[in-house]
N, C-alpha and C positions, 0 to 999 in steps of 0.2 A: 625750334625747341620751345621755347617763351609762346607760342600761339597755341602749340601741343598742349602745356603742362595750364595755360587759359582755360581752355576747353574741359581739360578734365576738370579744373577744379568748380567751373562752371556745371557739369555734372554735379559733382561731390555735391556743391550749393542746392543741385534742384532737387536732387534724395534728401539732403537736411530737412529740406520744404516738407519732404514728403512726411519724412517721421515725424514734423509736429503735426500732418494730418492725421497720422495714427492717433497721436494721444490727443487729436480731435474728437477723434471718434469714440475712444474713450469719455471724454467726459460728455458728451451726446449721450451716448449711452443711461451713464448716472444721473444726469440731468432727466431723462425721457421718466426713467425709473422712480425715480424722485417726486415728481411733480405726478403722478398715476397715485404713485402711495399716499402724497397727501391729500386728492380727491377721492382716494377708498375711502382712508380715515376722516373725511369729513362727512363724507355720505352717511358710514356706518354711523357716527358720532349723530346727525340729524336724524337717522332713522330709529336709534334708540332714545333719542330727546322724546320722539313725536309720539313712539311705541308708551316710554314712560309714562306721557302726559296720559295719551290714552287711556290708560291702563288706571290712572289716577281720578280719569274722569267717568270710569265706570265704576270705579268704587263708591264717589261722591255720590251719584245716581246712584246705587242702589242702598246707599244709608242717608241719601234725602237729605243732602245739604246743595239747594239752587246756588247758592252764592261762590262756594267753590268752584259747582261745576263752571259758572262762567267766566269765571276768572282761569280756570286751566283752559278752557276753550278759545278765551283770546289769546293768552299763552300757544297756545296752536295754536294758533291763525298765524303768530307774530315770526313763527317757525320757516323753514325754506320748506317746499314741497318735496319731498323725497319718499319714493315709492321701493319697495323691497326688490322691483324692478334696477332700477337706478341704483343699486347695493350692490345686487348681486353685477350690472354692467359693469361699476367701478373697479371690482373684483378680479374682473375677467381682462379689464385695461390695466389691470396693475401686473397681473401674471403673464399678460401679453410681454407687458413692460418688458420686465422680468427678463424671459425668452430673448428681446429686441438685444437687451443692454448686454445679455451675453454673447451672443450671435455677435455685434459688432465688437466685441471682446476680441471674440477670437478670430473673428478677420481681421482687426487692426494688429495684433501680435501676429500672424503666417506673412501678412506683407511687410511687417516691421522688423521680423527675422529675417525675409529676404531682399529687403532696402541696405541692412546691417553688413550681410553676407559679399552685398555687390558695391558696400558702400569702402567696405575692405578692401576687396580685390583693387577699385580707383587708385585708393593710395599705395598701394602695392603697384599697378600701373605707374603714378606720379613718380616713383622712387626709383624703378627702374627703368622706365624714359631717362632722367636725370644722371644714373650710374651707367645707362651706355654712352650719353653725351660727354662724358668724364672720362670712361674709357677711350669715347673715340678722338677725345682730344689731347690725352695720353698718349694713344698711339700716332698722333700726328706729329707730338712734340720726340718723341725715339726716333721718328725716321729723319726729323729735323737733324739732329744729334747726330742720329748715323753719316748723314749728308756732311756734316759741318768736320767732322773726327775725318771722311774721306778726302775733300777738301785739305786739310792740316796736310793727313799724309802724304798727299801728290806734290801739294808744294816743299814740301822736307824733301830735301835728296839727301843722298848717304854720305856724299861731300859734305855737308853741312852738320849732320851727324858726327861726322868724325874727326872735319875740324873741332866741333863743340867737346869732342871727347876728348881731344888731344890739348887743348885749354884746361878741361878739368884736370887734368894727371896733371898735368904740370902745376898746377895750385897745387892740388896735393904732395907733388913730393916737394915745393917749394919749403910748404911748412913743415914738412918731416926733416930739414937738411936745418930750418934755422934753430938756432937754442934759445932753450928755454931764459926768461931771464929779463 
């Protein structure tokens, strides 16, 4: 019984394992997601710096101030390279993201409701393992009983019986004949 009721619970242990792989993969997921969104947002964020400058160093040029433009031009320079290319990839790795962090959403819930399901049934197993071994020592202890009640009876003879009966009456009508007092 005690190696049985091991076993399952050694079960039960390796399915608990498992449901923290689920909310593993869970937060895989957030995590993948996360770290995509902040390389879009960095990207977009350098692409409209370098757009800005640009944009500020064509104005310089055509209202003929040299001194400006070289100082926004080392300003770029001083910028990371990021091409509208590289914007639009980071975009595409964010919404991938996206996709991944759901997808492993909902695999990690179908196997986590059926870890749950079978994680149940164990202890439904454990309990009744347990309530037949109680039954069936239940039932060992009645027939014990019955055993020991037949026992009694064989050794009783009815001589004995009614010597023992013919004792009681006599106490009783002993006391019925003395007075009160």
């Amino acid at each position: 019984l005690i190696s049985r009721i091991q076993k399952l619970l050694k079960d039960y242990e390796r399915r608990l394992e498992g449901i923290e792989s689920f909310v593993y993969m869970h937060c895989v997921g957030i995590q993948v997601e996360k770290h995509c969104s902040k390389a879009r947002a960095k990207a977009l964020s350098a692409w409209d710096k370098r757009t800005e400058i640009s944009t500020a160093i064509n104005v310089a040029t055509k209202k003929k101030i040299p001194k400006l433009v070289s100082e926004l031009k080392i300003k770029l320079d001083n910028l990371p390279q990021v091409s509208h290319t590289n914007v639009i990839r980071a975009k595409e790795s964010h919404l991938t993201s996206k996709t991944l962090k759901s997808e492993l959403h909902k695999l990690a819930n179908r196997r986590f409701g059926r870890a749950q399901e079978v994680s149940t049934e164990r202890v439904i197993a454990i309990m009744s393992l347990w309530a037949k071994h109680e039954e069936s020592v239940a039932i060992e202890e009645v027939k014990a009983l019955g055993e020991a009640i037949q026992e009694v009876e064989l050794s009783v003879q009815s001589a004995d019986l009614n010597l023992a009966f013919d004792k009681f009456t006599k106490v009783q009508c002993d006391e019925d004949v003395r007075p009160d007092g």
